[in-house]
C-alpha positions in Angstrom: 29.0 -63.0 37.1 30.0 -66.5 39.0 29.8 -67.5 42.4 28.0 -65.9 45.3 28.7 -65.3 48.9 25.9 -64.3 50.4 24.4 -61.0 48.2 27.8 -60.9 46.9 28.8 -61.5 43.0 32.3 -61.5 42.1 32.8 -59.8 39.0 36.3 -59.6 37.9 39.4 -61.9 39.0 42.8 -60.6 38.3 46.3 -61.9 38.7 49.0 -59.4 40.5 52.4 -58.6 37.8 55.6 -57.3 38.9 53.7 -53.4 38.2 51.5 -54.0 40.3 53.7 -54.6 43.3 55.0 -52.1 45.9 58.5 -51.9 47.4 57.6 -54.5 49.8 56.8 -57.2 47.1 53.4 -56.7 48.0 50.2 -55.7 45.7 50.4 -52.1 45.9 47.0 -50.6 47.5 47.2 -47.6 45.2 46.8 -50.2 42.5 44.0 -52.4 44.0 41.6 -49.0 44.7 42.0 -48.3 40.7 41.1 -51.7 40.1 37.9 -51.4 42.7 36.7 -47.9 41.2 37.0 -49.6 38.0 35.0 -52.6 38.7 32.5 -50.1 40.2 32.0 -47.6 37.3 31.1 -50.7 35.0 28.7 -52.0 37.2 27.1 -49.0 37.8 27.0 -48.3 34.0 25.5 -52.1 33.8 22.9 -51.4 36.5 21.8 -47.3 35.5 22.0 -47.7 31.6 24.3 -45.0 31.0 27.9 -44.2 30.4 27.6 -41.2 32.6 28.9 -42.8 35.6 31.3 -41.1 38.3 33.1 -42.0 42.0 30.8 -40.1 44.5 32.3 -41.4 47.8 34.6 -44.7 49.1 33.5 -45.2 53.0 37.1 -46.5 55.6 39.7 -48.3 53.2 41.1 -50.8 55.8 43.7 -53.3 54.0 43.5 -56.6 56.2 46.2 -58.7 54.1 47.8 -58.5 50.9 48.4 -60.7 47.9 51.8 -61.3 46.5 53.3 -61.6 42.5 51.4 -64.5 40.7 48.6 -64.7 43.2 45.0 -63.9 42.0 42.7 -61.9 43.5 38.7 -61.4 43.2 36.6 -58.3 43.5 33.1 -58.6 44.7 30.2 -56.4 44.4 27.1 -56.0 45.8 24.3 -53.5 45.3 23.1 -52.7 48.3 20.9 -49.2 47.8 19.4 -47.2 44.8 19.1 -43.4 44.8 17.3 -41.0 42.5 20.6 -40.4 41.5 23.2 -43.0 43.2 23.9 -46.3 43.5 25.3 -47.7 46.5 27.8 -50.7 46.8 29.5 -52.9 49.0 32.9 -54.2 47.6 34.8 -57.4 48.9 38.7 -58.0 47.9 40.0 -61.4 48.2 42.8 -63.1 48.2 41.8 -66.3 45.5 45.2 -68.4 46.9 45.2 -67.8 50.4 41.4 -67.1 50.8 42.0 -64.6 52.6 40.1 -60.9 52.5 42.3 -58.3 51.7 40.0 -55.3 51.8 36.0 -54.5 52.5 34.5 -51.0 51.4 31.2 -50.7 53.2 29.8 -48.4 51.0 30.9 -46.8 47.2 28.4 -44.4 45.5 27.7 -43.9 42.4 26.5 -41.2 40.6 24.5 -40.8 37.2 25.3 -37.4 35.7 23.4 -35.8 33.1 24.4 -34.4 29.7 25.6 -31.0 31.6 27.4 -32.8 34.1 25.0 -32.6 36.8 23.8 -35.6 38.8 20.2 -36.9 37.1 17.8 -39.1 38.2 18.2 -42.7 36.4 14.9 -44.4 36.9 16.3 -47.6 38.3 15.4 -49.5 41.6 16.4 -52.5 41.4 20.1 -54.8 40.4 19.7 -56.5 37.6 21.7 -59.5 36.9 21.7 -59.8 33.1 23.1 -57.2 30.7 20.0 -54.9 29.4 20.7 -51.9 30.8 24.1 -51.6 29.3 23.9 -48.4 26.7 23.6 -49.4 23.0 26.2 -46.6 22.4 29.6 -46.6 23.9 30.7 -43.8 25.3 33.0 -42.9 22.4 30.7 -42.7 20.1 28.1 -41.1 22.1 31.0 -38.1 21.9 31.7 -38.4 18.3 27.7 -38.1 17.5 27.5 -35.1 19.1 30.4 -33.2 17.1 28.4 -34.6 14.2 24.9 -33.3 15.2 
């Protein structure tokens, strides 16, 4: 993680290629959501100890600038509730060259899902800010186990 502003931590920077453009030059939204639902499943798989992660709900998407090719950008998170089942976060998108936001999602949650697919309870409370929730297994082999059990 590296710098705060206020609760939030940004995560992840990233720099804006040709691809990632729209047909106005500008960083295509489409894009930047991918990038933010991303960012939020590995946090959430950081925070609730499993791979089992999935996109509940996104609260109003409301683009405010934009970033253009070569410009980096930096996505922010914050945790900001835990349910038996969810988290909650905020997300912040900004512009690292101009400094100025580009988006703010109020709320994302997250939900843990169980082995049959169902949300279950994850027994967390808290954000943690280190790495010892992450699952000893990845995800692939947690899959590949189970064909071999």
């Amino acid at each position: 993680m590296s710098e705060t502003s206020g609760g939030m931590s940004f995560h992840s920077r990233r720099s804006v290629k040709p691809q990632d453009l729209s047909p106005n030059g500008t960083l295509f939204g489409g894009n930047l959501l991918q990038w933010i639902d991303e960012e939020c499943a590995i946090f959430a798989i950081s925070q609730l100890g499993s791979w089992r992660v999935v996109t509940k709900f996104m609260s109003e998407i409301d683009f405010v600038s934009t970033a253009h090719l070569g410009e980096l950008i930096e996505l922010g998170l914050e945790a900001t509730a835990f349910g038996r089942t969810s988290l909650t976060l905020r997300v912040e998108v900004r512009n690292m060259v101009t400094g100025e936001p580009i988006v703010t999602i109020e709320r994302i949650v997250m939900i843990c899902l169980g082995a049959d697919g169902r949300p279950a309870p994850h027994g967390q409370t808290v954000a943690t800010h280190g790495n010892e929730r992450i699952p000893k297994e990845t995800s692939a082999a947690s899959s590949r186990s189970a064909y071999l059990l």
